[in-house]
C-alpha positions in Angstrom: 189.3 -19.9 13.0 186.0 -21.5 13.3 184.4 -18.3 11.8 186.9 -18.6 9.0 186.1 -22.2 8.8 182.3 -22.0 8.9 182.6 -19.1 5.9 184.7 -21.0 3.6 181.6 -23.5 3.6 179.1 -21.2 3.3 181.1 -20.0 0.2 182.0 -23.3 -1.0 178.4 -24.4 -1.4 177.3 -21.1 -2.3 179.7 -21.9 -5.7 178.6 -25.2 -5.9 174.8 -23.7 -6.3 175.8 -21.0 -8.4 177.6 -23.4 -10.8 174.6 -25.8 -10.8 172.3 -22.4 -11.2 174.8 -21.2 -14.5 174.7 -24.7 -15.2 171.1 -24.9 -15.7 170.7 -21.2 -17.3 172.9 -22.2 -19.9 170.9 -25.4 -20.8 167.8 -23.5 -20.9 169.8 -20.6 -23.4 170.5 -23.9 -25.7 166.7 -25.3 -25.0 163.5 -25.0 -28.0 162.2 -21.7 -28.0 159.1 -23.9 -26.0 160.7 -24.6 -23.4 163.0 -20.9 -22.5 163.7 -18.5 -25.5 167.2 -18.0 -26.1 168.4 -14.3 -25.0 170.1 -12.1 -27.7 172.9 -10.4 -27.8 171.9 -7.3 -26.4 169.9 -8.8 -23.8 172.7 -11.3 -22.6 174.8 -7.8 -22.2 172.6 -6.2 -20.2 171.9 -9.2 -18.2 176.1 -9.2 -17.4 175.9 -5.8 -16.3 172.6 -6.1 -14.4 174.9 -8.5 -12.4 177.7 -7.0 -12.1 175.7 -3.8 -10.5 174.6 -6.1 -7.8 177.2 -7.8 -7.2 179.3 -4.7 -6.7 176.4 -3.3 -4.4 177.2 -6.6 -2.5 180.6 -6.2 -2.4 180.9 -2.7 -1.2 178.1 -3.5 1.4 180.3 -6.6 2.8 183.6 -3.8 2.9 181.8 -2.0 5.0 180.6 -4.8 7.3 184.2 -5.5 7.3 185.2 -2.0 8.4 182.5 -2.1 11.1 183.8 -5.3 12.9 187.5 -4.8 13.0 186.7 -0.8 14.9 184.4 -3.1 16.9 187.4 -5.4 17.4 189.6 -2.6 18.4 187.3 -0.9 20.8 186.9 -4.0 22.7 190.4 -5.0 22.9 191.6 -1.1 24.2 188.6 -1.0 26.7 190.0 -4.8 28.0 193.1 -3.3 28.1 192.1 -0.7 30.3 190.0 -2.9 32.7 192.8 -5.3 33.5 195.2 -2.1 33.8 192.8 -0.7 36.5 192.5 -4.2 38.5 196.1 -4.6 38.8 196.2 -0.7 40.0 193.4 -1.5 42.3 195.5 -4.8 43.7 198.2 -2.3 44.2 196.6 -0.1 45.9 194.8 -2.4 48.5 198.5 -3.3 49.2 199.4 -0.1 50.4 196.1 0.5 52.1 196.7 -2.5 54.1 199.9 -1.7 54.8 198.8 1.7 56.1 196.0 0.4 58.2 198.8 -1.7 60.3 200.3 1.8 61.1 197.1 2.7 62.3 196.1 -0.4 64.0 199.6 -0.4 65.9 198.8 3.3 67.0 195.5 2.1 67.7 197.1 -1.1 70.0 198.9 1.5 71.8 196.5 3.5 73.0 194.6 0.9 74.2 197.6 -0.4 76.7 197.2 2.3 78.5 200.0 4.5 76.4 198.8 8.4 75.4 200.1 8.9 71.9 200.0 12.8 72.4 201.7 15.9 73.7 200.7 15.2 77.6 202.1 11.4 77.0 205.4 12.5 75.4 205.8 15.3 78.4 205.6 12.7 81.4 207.6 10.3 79.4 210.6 12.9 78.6 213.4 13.2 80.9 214.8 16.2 79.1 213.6 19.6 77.6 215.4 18.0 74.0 213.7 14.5 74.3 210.3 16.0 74.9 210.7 17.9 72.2 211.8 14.8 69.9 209.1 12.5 71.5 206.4 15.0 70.5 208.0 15.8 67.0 208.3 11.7 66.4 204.3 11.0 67.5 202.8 14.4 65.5 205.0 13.3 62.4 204.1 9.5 62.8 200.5 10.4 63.3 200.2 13.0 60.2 202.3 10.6 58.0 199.9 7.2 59.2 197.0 9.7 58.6 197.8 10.8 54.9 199.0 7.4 54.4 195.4 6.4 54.7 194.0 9.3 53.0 195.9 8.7 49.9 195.4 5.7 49.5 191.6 5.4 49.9 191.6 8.0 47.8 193.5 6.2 45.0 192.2 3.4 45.9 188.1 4.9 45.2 189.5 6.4 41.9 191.0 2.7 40.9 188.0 1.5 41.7 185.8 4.3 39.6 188.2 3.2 36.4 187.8 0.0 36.8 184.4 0.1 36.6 184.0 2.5 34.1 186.9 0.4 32.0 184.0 -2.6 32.4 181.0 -0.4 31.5 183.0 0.5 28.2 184.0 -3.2 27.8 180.8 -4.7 28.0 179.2 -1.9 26.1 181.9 -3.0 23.3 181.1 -6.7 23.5 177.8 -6.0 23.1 178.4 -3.9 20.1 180.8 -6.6 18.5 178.0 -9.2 19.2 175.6 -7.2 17.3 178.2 -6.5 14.4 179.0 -10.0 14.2 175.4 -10.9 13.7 175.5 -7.8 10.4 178.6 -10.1 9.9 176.7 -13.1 9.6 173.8 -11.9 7.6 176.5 -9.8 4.7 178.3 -13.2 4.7 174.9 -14.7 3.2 175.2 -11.8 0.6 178.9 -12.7 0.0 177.6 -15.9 -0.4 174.7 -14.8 -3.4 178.1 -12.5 -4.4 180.0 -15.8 -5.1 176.8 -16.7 -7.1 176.8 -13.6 -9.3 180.8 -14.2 -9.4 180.1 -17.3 -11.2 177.2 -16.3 -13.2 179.4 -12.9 -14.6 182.1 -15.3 -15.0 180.2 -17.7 -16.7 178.2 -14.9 -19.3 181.4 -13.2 -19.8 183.1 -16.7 -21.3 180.3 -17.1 -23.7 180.1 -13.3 -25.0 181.3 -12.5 -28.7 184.1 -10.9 -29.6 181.7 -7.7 -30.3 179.9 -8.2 -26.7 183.1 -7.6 -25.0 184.0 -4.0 -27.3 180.4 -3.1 -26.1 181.2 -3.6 -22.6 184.2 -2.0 -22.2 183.1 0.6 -24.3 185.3 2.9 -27.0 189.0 4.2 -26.7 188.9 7.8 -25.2 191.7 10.2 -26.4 193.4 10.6 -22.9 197.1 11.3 -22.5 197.4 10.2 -19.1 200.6 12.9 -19.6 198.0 15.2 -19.7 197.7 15.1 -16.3 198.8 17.9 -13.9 201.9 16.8 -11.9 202.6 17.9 -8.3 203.4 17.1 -5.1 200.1 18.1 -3.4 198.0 14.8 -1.9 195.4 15.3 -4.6 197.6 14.7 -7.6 199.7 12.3 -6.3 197.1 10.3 -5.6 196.0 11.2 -9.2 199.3 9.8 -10.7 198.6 6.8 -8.8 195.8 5.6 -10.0 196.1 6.4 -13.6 199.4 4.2 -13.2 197.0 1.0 -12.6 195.2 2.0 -15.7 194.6 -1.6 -17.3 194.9 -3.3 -13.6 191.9 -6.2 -13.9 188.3 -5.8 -11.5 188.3 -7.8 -8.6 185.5 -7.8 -6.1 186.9 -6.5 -2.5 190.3 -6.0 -3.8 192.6 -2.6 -2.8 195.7 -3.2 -4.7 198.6 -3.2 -5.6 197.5 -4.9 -8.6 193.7 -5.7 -8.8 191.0 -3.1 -7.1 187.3 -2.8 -6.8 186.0 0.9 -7.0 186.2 2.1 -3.7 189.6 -0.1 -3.2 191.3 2.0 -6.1 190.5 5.3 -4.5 191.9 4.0 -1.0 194.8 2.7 -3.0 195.8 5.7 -4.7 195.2 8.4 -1.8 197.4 5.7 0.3 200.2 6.5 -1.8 199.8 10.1 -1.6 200.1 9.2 2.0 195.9 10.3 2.8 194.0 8.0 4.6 190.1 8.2 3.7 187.1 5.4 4.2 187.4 2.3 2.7 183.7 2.1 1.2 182.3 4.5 -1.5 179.2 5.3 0.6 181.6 6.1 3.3 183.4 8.3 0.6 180.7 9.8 -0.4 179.6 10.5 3.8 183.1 12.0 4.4 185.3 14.8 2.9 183.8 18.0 1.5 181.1 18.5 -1.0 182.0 19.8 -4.5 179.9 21.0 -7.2 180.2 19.6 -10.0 181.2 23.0 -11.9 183.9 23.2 -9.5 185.5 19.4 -9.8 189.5 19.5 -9.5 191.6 16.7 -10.0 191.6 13.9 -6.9 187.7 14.8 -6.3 186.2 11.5 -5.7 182.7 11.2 -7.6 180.2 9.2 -6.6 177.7 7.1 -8.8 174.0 5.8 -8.6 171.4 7.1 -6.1 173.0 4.3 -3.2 176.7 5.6 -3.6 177.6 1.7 -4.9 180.3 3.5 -7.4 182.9 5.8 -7.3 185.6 7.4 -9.5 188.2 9.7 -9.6 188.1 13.2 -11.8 191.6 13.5 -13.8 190.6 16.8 -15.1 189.6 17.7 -18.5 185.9 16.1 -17.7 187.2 12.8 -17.3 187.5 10.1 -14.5 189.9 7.0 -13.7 187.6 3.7 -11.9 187.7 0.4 -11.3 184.2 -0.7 -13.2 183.5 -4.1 -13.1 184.5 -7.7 -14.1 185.9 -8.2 -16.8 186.8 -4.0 -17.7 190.2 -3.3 -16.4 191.2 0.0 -14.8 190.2 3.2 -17.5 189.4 6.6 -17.7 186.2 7.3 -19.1 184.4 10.8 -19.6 182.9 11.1 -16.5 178.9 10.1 -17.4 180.2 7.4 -19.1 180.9 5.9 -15.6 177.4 5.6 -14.4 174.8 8.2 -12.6 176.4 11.0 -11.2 175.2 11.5 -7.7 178.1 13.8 -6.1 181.5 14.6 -5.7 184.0 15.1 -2.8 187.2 15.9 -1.9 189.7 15.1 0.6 
């Protein structure tokens, strides 16, 4: 909650700078050629997707931040799990083990009166051929019995004792590893922070753009019959089917779906409903699966964009590819070099 708490102000005054920082770029864009020249048309455009590059390099950077600290949750919270588990067997244990050691201590007690817990003592203290034979047959069994009582329990009581320990080794190994991913935590949240700035300047340059700025950012229409595309019952083109059915769904930063997706999110989304889990990220995508050349692509392949893996798509077939883009472009399918550097391809 207070980490919650402390973000949401970190964001909130990130905005309120950003907004001041648009504020102020926009006066300047309106200023005497003097003071700032005014950008054109074609430079304001490249300035929006300049942005929106970034921001989406911040964005997926933050996802995997994200992904990072919850496995670092998780680990911590099983290895607990297991170190409590193995105290309470350990309690258990030294209950039985105590109980044991009053067997032993009573045989102990007895010997020390005087009394011969043995075959010679059960011989002078047998008035019959049949009691003799039950007193020795009572002490042998009561002395095994007290015997492996023991062993058994300082044996299970050394092994409670080993998991227990190793349970806190793995525990505090964990802690340590969520303390250093909530410190990556707290430095992304800074870039979150500069993405809510970049939000707000996209937002902003994307209000002011012409009607013939937006056509060139979302590019032509492409002759693709989404009917076009194989159907099947195999992972790959389910999950193919899937996301072609958000084609038009709006950009959102950090979003998986049902309705709104950022790259990555979209590919998650759509192999989710093929009933495929893969990574959240599209540098994880791009670090899992198996590599495909390009000359070999098959519909569901996964292609990855730009030399740092900050985009990725989805081949359809017929040398096209369904992504999530950026702000302001809505879900599409796109030749494929249409939706940034080609870098790889994968498949899962």
């Amino acid at each position: 909650m207070v980490l919650k708490s402390r973000t949401s102000r970190t964001l909130r005054r990130a905005a309120a700078f950003g907004l001041a920082a648009v504020s102020a770029s926009t006066i300047m864009v309106g200023a005497p050629v003097s003071a700032d020249p005014a950008r054109t048309p074609d430079q304001l455009l490249s300035k929006y997707r300049s942005l929106s590059v970034n921001a989406e390099k911040t964005s997926e950077a933050m996802n995997a931040a994200q992904v990072e600290y919850d496995k670092q949750r998780r680990i911590v919270a099983v290895e607990r799990r297991k170190a409590d588990k193995a105290a309470h067997q350990l309690t258990a244990m030294q209950g039985q083990m105590d109980a044991a050691q009053k067997k032993v201590d009573a045989l102990a007690r007895v010997s020390y009166r005087g009394a011969r817990i043995n075959r010679l003592y059960a011989m002078l203290v047998s008035d019959s051929p049949q009691n003799l034979l039950d007193n020795m047959s009572g002490l042998e069994v009561m002395s095994r019995q007290s015997a492996a009582d023991l062993r058994s329990v300082v044996k299970t009581a050394r092994e409670a004792k080993a998991a227990k320990s190793e349970a806190e080794k793995t525990a505090a190994a964990a802690t340590q590893a969520i303390a250093a991913s909530e410190k990556q935590r707290g430095e992304l949240q800074a870039k979150q922070a500069n993405l809510q700035i970049e939000a707000v300047q996209i937002r902003a340059i994307y209000q002011s753009m012409t009607g013939k700025q937006l056509a060139a950012l979302r590019g032509p229409k492409y002759n693709f019959d989404p009917r076009a595309v194989p159907k099947g019952t195999s992972p790959e083109l389910v999950a193919v089917q899937a996301a072609i059915s958000r084609i038009g769904d709006p950009y959102v930063w950090g979003a998986t779906g049902p309705n709104q997706f950022d790259c990555s999110g979209l590919m998650l989304w759509a192999y989710k409903q093929a009933g495929r889990s893969i990574p959240r990220t599209s540098e994880a995508q791009l670090a899992g699966g198996t590599p495909v050349d390009r000359n070999d692509l098959e519909p569901g392949d996964l292609i990855i964009y730009y030399p740092d893996a900050t985009h990725v798509g989805m081949y359809v077939g017929d040398g096209y590819v369904v992504h999530a883009s950026t702000f302001g472009v809505p879900v599409a399918v796109v030749p494929i070099d249409k939706a940034g550097p080609y870098n790889s391809a994968r498949r899962y």
